[in-house]
N, C-alpha and C positions, 0 to 999 in steps of 0.2 A: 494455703491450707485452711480448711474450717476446722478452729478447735474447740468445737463443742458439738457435740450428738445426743438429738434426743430422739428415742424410740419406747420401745415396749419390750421391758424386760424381767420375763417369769408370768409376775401377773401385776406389775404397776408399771406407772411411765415415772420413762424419768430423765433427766438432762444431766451431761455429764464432759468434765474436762477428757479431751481426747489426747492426750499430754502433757506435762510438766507437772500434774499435780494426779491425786486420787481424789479428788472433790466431786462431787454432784449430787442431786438430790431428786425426792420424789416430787412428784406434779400432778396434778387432778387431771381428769379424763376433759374438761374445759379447757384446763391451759393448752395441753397438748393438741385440741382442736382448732384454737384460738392460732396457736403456734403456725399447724398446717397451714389454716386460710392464710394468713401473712405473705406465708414462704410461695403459696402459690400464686399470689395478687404481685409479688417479688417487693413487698412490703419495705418501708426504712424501720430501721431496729425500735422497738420501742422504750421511752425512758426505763419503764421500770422494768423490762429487761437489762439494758445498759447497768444500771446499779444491781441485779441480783446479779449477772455474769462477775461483776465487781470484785462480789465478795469470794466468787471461785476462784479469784484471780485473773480474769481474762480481762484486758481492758478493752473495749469497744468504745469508744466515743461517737458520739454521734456527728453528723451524721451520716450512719453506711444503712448497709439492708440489709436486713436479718441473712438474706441466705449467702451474704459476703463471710457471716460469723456461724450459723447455726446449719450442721446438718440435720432434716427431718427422715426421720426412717418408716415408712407407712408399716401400719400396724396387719398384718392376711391371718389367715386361720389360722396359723399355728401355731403354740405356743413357746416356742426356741427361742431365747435370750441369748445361746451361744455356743460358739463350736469349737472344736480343735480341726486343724488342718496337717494330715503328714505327709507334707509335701515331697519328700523323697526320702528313702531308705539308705540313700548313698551318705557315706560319712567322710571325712577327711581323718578321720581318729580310727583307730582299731580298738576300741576299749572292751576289757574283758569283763564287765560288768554290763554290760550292754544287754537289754530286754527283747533286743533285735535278732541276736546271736552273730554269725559271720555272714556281713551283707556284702556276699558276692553280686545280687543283682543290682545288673543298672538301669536296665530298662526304665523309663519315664516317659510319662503324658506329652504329648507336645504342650509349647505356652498356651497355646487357644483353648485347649481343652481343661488347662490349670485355669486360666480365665473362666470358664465354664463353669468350674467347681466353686469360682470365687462366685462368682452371678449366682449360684443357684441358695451358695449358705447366706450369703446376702436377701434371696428372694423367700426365705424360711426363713426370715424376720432376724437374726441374728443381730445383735448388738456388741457382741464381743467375737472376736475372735482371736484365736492364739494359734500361730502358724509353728508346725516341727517338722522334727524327721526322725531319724537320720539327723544330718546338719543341716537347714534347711537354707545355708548361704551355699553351699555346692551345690543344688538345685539348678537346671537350666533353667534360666530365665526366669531368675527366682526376684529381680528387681522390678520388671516389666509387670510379676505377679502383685509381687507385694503395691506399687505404687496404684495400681487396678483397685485393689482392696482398700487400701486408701482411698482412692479418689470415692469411691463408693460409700466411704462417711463410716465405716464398721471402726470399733475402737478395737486395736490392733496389741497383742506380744506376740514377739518373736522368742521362741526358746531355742536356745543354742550354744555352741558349747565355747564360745568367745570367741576363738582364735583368727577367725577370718574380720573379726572386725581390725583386728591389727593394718588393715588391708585399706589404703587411703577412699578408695574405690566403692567400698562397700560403707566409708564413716562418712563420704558425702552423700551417699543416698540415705542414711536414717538423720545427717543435718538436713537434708531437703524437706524430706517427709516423717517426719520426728514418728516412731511408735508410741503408743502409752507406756511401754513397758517393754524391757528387756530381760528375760529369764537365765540366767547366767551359769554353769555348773562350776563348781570349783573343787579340783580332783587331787588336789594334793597343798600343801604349805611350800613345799620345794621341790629342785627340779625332779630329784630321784622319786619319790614319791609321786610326783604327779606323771610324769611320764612311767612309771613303773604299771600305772593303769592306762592311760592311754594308749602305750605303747605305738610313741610317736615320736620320734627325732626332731627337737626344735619346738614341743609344741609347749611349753613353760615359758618360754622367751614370748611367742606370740603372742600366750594369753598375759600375762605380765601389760604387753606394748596396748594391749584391748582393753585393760582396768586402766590404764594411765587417761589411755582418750577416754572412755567411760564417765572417768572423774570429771572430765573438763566440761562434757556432752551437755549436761543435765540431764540426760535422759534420766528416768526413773528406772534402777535396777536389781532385780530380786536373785541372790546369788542363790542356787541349791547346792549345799555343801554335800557333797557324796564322800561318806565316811566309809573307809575299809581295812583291810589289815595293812595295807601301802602303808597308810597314812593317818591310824587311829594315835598316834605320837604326837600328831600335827594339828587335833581341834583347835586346841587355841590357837594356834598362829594364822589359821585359816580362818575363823570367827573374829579375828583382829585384823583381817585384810580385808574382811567384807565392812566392816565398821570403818576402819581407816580410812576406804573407798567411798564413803555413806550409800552404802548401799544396802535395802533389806535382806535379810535372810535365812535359811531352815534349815537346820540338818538332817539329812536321810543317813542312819544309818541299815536299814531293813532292806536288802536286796531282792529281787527274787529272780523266778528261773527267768527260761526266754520264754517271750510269747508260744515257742512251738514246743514247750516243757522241758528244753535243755537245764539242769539244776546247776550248770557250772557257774554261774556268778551268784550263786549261794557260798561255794568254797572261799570268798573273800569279805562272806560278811564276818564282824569283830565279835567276838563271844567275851568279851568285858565288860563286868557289872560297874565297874568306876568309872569306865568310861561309858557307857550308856546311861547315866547318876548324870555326867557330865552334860551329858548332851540333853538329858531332861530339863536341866535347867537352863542353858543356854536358850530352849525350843519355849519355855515359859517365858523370857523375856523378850523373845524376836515374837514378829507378825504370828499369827496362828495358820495353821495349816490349811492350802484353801480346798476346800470340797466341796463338789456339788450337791448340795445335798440341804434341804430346808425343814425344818421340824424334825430330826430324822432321817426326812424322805429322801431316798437317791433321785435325783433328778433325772439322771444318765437317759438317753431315748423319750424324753419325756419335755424339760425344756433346756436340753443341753445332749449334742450329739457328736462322735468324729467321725471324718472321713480319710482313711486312708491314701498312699500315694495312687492306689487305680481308680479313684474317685465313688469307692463304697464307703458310705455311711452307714454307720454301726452304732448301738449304745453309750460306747467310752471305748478307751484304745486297746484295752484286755480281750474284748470280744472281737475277734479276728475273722471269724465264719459267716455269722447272719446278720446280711447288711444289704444296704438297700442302693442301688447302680444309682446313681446322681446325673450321670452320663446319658445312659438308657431311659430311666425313666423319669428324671426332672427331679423337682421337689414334690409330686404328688407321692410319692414311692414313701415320703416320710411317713406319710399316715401309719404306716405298716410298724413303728416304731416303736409306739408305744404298748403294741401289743408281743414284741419282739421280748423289748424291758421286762414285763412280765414274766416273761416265759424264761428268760438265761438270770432275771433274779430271784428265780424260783430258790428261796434252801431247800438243800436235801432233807429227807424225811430226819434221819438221824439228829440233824441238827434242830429238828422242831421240839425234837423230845429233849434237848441237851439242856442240862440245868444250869449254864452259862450263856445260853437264848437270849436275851433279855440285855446282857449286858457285851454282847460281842456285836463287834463292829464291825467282821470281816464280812466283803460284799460276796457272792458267789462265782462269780468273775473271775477275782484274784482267787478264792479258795480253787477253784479250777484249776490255776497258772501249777499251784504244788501239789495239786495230786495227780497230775498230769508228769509232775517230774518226780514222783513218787519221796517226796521232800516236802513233811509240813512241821515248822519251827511252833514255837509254843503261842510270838506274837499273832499268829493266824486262825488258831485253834488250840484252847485251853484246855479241852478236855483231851482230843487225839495226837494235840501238838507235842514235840520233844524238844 
């Protein structure tokens, strides 16, 4: 495995540990050309590479060849740094909090065609990718994808909701092929609570057996604690199991409906002022919440896109309708994207005139998700929210 990738991401290059750490850095539009010729003459690594990789951690000694340690990612039109991938809607969990709603379908892509989507977010210059679902370990031929994606030099998380790593099968293929990063949910502090939302037989045990290896892994792992009335009793013991673990991470308490405006996993958000006191400050001391989004600006369709399990590409995972066939039309279809973004981050008029414009954060996407489920809470909208 090469563990280091450098490409072009947003609007700078840059070089980056593709596992065991979050290190990397900016590089002039020279280094990065410098870099190319090397990789393609299949150059030996050069000193004063050897000692910057150093300081990321990586050790190279000399003498090997850059493209034994460095993947180069050529730079094409587009401006995409990186995608989501929802590789299938199928779950091993039935959770009632679920964005999905009840994922009766099974239906899935063949691997070739999952390969296809990996080749194409790859050929749209991508630098990152973060593969979901559903649970994207019950995915057919979800190892055969994932190593694809890897071998292709993209730096990789997996978000999932732990339980199949417990699974010897599935912890030697991420020791083979190490991810950057594992996105972890963590649904409860104990069994009743956690399965009380999952609603799944066994599945406390499994994810338990999944932080043990976890621990040992070094994989880097970011837990999302999903806070609800199960388990709002539970913060702390859940916040001391992700730390315990050394693993990063955020609490979500804010739910919303299902992509298709079902408002039932609204009925399990927590309506406690101490406990959301609580969790403000716990969310000040962990990592900051990641978004895409630069000065401001949503990036969503612009240089960061998902694509669904049928291989549509769309703005971000909210926007389920106006997406661009990957399949059909290749990566030229992207163009179409940013004019897309535009159009579905339009605010409504009401909101131009609203005297809390200015300081609301809510994207038009998610403000969709709840007036769609005829349920909008006060954190979405200050003025109409209740």
């Amino acid at each position: 495995m090469k563990p280091v990738t450098c490409g072009w991401l947003f609007d700078k290059y840059i070089i980056a540990c593709r596992y065991g750490n979050n290190k990397g850095s900016v590089i002039s539009r020279g280094v990065f050309d410098t870099l190319r010729k090397l990789s393609s003459e299949n150059a030996e690594l050069p000193e004063k590479l050897t000692i910057f990789l150093g300081k990321l951690g990586i050790s190279a000694s000399p003498p090997q060849r850059l493209n034994e340690i460095v993947h180069i990612l050529p730079r094409n039109k587009f401006a995409f740094g990186s995608a989501s991938y929802e590789i299938t809607e199928r779950c091993n969990y039935r959770c009632s909090h679920c964005v999905l709603g009840n994922k009766k379908e099974t239906r899935e892509l063949s691997v070739s065609k999952k390969m296809q989507i990996i080749q194409a977010i790859r050929d749209a210059g991508c630098v990152f990718l973060k593969i979901t679902g559903g649970e994207p370990l019950v995915a057919s031929g979800f190892r055969e994808v994932y190593s694809y994606a890897d071998l292709l030099g993209m730096i990789i998380k997996v978000q999932t909701n732990g339980s199949l790593l417990s699974e010897r099968k599935n912890q030697k293929m991420f020791e083979k092929r190490r991810p950057h990063k594992i996105v972890m949910s963590i649904y409860g502090g104990g069994e009743s609570s956690y399965q009380k939302l999952t609603r799944t037989p066994g599945s406390f045990n499994r994810f338990l057996k999944s932080v043990d290896w976890l621990k040992k892994s070094g994989i880097l792992v970011r837990a999302n604690i999903i806070v609800t009335k199960h388990n709002e009793h539970e913060i702390d013991k859940m916040v001391e199991m992700a730390i315990g673990a050394g693993f990063e991470y955020f609490i979500y308490p804010k739910l919303t409906p299902t992509f298709k405006g079902n408002p039932a996993p609204m009925e399990l958000a927590i309506n406690n002022c101490s406990a959301m006191k609580e969790i403000d400050k716990y969310n000040q001391r962990s990592i900051p919440q990641e978004k895409n989004k630069k000065g401001g600006e949503c990036l969503a369709g612009k240089a960061f896109f998902h694509v669904n399990k049928d291989g549509g590409a769309s703005v971000c995972q909210a926007v389920r309708r106006s997406s661009v066939s990957l399949l059909r039309e290749g990566i030229t279809g992207l163009s179409r994207l940013t004019d897309i973004a535009r159009e579905v981050m339009k605010k409504p008029s009401k909101c131009e005139l609203c005297e809390y414009n200015k300081e609301c954060s809510t994207c038009p996407p998610t403000l969709g998700l709840f007036q769609r489920a005829g349920r909008i809470p006060s954190h979405v909208c200050m003025k109409y929210g209740s």
